[in-house]
C-alpha positions as CSV (number, residue, x, y, z in Angstrom):
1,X,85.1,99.9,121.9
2,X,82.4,98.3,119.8
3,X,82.0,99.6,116.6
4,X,78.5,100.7,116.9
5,X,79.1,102.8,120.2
6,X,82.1,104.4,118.3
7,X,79.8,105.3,115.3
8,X,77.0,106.5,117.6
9,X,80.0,108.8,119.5
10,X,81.1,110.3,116.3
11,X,77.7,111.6,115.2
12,X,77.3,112.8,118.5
13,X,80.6,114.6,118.3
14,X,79.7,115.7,114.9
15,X,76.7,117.6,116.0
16,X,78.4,119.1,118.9
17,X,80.8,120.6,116.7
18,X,79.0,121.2,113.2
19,X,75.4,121.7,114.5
20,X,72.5,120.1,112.8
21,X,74.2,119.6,109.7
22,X,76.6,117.5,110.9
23,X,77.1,114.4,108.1
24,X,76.1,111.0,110.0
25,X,77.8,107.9,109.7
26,X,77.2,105.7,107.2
27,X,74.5,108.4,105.7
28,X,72.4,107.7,102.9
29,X,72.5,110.3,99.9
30,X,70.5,109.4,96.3
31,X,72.2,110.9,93.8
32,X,72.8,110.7,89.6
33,X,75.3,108.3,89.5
34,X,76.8,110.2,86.2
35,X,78.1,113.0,88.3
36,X,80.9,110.8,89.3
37,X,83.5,111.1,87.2
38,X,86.5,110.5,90.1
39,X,88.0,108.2,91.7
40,X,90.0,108.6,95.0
41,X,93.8,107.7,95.1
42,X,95.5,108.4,97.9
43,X,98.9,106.7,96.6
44,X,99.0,110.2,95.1
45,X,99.4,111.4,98.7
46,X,102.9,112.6,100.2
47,X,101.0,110.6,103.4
48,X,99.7,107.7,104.0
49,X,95.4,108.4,105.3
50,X,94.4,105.0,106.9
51,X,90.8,104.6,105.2
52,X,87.9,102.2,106.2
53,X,84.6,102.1,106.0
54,X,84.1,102.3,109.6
55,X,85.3,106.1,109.7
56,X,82.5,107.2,107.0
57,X,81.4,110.4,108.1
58,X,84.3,112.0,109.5
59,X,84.8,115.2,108.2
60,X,88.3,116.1,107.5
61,X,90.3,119.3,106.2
62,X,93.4,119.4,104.0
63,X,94.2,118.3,100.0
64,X,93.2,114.8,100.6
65,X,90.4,115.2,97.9
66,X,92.6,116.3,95.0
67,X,93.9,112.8,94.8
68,X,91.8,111.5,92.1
69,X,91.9,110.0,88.6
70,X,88.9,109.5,86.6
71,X,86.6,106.6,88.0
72,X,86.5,104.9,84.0
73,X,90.7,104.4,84.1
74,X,89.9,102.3,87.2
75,X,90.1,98.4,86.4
76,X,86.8,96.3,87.4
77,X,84.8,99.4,85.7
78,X,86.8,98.9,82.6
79,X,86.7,95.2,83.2
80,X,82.4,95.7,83.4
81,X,82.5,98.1,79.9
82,X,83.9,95.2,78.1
83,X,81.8,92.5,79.7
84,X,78.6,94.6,79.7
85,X,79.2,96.7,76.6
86,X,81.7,95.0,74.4
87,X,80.5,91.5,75.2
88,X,83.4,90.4,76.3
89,X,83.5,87.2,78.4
90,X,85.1,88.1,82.0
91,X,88.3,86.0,81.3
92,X,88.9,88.1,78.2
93,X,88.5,91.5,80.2
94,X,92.0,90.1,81.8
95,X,90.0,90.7,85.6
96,X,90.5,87.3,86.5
97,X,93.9,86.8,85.9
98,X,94.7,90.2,87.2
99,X,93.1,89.3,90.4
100,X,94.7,85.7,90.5
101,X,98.0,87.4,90.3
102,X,97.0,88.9,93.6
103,X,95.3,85.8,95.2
104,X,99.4,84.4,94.4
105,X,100.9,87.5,95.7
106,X,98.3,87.8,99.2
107,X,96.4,84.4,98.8
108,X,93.1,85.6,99.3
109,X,90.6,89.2,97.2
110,X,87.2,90.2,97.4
111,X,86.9,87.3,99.8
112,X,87.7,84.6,97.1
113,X,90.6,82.7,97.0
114,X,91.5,80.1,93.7
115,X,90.0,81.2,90.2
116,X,87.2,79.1,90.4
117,X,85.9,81.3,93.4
118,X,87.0,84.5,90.9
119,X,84.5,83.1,87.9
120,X,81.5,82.5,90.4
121,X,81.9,85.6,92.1
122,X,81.8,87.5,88.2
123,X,79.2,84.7,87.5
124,X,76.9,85.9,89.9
125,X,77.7,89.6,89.1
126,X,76.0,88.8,85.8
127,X,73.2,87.7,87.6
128,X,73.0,91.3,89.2
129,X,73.5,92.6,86.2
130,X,70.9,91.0,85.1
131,X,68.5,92.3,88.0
132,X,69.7,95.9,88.0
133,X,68.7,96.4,84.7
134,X,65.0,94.3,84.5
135,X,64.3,96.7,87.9
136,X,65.9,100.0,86.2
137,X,67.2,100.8,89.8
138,X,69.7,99.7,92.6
139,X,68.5,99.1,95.9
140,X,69.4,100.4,99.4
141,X,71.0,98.3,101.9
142,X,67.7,98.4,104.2
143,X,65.9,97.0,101.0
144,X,68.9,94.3,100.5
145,X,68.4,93.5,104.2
146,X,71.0,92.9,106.8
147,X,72.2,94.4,110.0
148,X,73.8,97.5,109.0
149,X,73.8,101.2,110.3
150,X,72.0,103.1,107.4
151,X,73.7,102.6,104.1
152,X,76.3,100.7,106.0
153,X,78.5,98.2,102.9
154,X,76.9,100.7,100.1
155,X,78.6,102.3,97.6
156,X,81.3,104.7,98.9
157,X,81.3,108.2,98.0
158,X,83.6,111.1,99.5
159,X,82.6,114.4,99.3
160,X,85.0,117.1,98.2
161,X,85.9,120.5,99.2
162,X,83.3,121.7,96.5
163,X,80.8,118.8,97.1
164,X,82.7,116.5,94.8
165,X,81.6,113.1,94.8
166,X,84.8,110.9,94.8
167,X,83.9,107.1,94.5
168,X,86.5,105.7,96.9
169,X,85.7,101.9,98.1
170,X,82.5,99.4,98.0
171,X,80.1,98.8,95.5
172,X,82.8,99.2,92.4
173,X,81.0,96.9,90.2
174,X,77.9,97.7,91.1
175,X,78.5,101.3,90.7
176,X,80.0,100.5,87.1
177,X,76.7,98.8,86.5
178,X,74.5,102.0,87.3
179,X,76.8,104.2,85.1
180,X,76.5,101.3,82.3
181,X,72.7,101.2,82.4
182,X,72.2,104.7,82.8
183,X,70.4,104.7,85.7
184,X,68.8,108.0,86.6
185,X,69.5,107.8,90.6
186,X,71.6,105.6,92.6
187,X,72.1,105.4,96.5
188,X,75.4,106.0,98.4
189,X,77.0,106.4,102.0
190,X,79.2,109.0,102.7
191,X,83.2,108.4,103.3
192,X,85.1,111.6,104.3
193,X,83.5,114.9,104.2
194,X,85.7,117.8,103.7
195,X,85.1,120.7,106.1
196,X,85.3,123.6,103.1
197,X,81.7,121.5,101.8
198,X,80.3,121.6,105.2
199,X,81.0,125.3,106.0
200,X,80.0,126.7,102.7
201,X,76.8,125.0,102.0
202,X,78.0,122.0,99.6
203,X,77.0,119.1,102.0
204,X,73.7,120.3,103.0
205,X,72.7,121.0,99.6
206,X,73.7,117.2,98.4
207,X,71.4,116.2,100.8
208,X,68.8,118.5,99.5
209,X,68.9,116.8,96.2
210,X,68.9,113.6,97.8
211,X,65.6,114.2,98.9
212,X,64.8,115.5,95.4
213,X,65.8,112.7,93.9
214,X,64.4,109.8,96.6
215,X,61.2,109.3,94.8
216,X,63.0,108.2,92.0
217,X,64.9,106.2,93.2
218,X,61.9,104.2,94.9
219,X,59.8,104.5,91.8
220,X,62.4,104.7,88.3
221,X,59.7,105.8,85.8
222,X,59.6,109.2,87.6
223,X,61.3,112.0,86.0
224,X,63.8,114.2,87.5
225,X,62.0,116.8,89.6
């Protein structure tokens, strides 16, 4: 089944099920990029879940969102404090020859695949660095351009039993980047939604706040509402 038609069946299941706050796939929410303070880790789990991006919006019950750790122990956003706050140059983070040990180990990460690859992918990362903080805001995939459905390759977010956000895949450095700058609003897709959020209220009112917060993500001089 194409991927599309299986995305487009899931919201449709979705709002059969849930109603008309069913979470869409690949949704868009704006939110302060400070409130995320974990990370997901499912190798906490007594069970493997089989993640990917293409299953963003389902929801899904159980414990699977109490397997976090805090979002600074994670490497590439340590690696990006010492290169963005400490000065550090990239090879003296110790990224690159972390992630040449697993370009040995499965010849290929984050699509590059010898270390000269490695240094022009962090290369061009300062470059968005760069960007991000001469425009004081990240953009949205529709602004980025492309193909996608909605926030489709955008930062990764679960959402907790409580309305949690749980960074889980996509966008790491340039999620480290809007925590490092400071920047007041940042936009995400959803990854799993847990049903407790949806039935009590916790979903809909992230999305609430998302509209709050929309205008500022568009214009970066205005305040909070």
């Amino acid at each position: 089944m194409p991927a599309r038609v299986q995305k487009v069946g899931r919201d449709v299941s979705n709002l059969l099920r849930y109603g008309r706050h069913a979470p869409l796939t690949h949704e868009r929410l704006f939110v302060d990029p400070q409130d995320i303070k974990l990370k997901w880790s499912p190798r906490k789990l007594p069970e493997r879940i089989p993640f990917h991006e293409a299953i963003s919006g389902t929801v899904r019950d159980g414990d699977w969102d109490l397997a976090v750790k805090q979002v600074c122990k994670e490497r590439k956003y340590r690696a990006c404090a010492a290169r963005f706050v400490n000065g550090k140059s990239w090879e003296d983070t110790g990224i690159i020859d972390n992630l040449m040990k697993k370009i040995a180990r499965d010849g290929e990460v984050d699509g590059c695949f010898s270390r000269a690859e490695l240094l022009a992918r962090y290369a061009a990362l300062d470059r968005l660095y760069a960007e991000i903080r001469a425009a004081g805001r990240l953009k949205t995939r529709d602004e980025i351009g492309g193909h996608g459905l909605r926030e489709e390759l955008g930062i990764l977010c679960h959402i907790g039993r409580d309305g949690t956000l749980i960074r889980a895949r996509n966008g790491h450095h340039r999620f480290a980047v809007a925590q490092i700058l400071k920047l007041p609003v940042i936009p995400i897709q959803i990854g799993f939604v847990h049903k407790n959020a949806l039935r009590s209220g916790q979903f809909q009112a992230l999305r609430v706040r998302s509209r709050q917060l929309e205008h500022q993500a568009v214009d970066p001089t205005r305040e909070h509402p």
